[in-house]
C-alpha positions as CSV (number, residue, x, y, z in Angstrom):
1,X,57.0,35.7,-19.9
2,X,56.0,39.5,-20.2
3,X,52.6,40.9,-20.3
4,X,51.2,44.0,-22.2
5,X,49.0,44.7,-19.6
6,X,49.8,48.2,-18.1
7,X,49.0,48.4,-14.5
8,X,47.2,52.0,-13.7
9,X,48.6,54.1,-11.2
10,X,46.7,54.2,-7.9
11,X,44.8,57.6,-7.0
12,X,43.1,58.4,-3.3
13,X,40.2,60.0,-5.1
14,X,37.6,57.5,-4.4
15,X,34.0,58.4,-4.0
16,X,30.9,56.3,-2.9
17,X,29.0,55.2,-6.0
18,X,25.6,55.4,-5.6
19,X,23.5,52.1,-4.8
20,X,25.5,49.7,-5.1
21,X,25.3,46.4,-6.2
22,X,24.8,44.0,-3.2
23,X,25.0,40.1,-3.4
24,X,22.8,37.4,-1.4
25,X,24.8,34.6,0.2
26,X,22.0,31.9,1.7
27,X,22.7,28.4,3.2
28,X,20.9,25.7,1.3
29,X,20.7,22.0,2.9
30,X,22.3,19.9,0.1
31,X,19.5,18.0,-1.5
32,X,18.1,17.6,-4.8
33,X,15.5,20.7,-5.8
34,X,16.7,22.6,-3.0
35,X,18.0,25.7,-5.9
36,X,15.2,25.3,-7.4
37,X,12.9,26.1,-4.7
38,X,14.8,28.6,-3.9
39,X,14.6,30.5,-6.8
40,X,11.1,29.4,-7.2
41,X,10.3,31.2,-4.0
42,X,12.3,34.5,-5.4
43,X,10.8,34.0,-8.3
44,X,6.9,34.2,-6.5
45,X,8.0,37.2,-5.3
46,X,8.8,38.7,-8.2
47,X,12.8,38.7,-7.7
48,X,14.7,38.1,-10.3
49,X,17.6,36.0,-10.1
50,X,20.3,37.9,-12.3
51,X,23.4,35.6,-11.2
52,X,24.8,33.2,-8.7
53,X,27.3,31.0,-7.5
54,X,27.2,27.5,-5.9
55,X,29.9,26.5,-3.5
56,X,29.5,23.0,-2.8
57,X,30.0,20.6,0.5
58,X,28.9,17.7,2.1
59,X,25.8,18.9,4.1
60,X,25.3,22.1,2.9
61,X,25.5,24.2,0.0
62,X,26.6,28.4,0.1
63,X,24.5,30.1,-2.8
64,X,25.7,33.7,-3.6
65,X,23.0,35.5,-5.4
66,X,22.7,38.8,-7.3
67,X,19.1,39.5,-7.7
68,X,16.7,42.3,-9.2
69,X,15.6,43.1,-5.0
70,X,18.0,42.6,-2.6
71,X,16.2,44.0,0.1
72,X,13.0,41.9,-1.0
73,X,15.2,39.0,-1.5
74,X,16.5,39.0,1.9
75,X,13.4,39.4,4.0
76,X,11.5,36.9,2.1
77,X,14.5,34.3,2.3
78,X,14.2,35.1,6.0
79,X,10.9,35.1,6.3
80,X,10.8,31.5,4.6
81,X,13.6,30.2,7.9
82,X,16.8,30.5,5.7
83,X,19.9,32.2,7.2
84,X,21.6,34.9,4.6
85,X,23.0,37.7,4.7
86,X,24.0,40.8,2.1
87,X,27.3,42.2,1.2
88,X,28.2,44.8,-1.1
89,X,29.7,43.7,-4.5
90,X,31.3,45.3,-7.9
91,X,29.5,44.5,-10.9
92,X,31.8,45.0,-13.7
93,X,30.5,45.3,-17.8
94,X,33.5,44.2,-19.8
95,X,34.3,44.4,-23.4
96,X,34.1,41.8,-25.7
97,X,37.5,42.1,-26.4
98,X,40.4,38.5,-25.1
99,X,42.5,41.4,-23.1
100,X,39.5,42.7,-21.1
101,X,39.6,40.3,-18.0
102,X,42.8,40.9,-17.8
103,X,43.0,44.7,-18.1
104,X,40.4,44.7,-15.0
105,X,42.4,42.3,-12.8
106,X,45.4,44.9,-13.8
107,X,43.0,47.8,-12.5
108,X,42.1,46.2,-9.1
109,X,46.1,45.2,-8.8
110,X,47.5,48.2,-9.3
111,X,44.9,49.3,-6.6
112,X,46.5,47.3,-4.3
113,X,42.5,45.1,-4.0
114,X,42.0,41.9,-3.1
115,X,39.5,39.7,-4.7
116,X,37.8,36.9,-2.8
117,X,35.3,35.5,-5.1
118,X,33.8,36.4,-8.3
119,X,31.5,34.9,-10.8
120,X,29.9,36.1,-14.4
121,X,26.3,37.1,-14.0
122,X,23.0,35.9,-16.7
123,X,22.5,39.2,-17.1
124,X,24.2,41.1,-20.0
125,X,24.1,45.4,-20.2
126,X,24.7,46.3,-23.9
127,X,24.9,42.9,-24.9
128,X,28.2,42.6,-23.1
129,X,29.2,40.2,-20.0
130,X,28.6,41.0,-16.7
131,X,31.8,40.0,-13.7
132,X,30.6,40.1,-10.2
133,X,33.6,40.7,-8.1
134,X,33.6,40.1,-4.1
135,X,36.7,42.6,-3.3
136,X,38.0,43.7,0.2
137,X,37.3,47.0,-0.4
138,X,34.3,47.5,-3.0
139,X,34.6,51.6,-3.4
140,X,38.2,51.8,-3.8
141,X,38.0,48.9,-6.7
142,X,35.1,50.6,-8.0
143,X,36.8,53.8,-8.5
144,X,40.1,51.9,-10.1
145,X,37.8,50.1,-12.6
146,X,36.1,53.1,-13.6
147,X,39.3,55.0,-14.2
148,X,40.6,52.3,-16.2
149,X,37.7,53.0,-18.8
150,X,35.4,49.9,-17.7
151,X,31.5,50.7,-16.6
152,X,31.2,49.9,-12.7
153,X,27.1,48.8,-12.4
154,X,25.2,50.1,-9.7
155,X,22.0,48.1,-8.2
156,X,20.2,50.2,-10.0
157,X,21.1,49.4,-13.4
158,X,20.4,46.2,-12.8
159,X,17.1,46.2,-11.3
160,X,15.5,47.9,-14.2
């Protein structure tokens, strides 16, 4: 089965974008309420929560977050005795179009990136959908996005 998805070539002109978009992992004991209070707590602090993912188990749960603050969001989940930490993410706007996942995995292939996790975000830019991407190397999956015609998001965009 052949694809029509054309694979961009790969170019060593990467730059740093500017503030980028950095996720909230946190370690939630698994028990009823316990997202809940959790964004309840963001939400008191006004932190918004503008995606996340749940990764289930048997004792605990692993919520990724991407949130309006993340610097707020992680002191005041600290402060509060949860463990998280921050990692820097790609925020992706795709098009509304049934090629346009597919187009961006192509991008980050033919960049030679890795993608660990990803989920679609609440939040919508434009009206269009919003793909967090965890990638082994953020910049360099950035930059292959962007010159594949999508709109990389900075933290800034989204914290507006």
């Amino acid at each position: 089965m052949s694809s029509s998805i054309e694979i961009p070539p790969l170019t060593l002109d990467v730059t740093q974008a500017q503030s980028p978009v950095r996720q909230i992992s946190v370690f939630l004991h698994n028990q009823v309420g316990a997202l809940l209070s959790l964004v309840k707590l963001l939400n008191d602090h006004q932190i918004e929560v503008l995606g996340f993912s749940v990764q289930d188990s048997v004792e605990l749960t692993l919520v990724r977050l991407v949130v309006t603050d993340p610097d707020g969001a992680h002191n005041t989940l600290t402060q509060h005795g949860h463990s998280c930490t921050s990692r820097t993410i790609v925020v992706v706007e795709l098009k509304e179009g049934v090629h346009d996942l597919g187009h961006a995995l192509a991008a980050l292939l033919g960049a030679e990136i890795n993608i660990h996790h990803t989920y679609p975000l609440l939040a919508r830019t434009h009206g269009k959908p919003l793909l967090a991407l965890y990638l082994d190397d953020p910049e360099v999956g950035a930059e292959s996005l962007n010159k594949s015609g999508f709109v990389v998001l900075s933290q800034g965009d989204l914290s507006r």
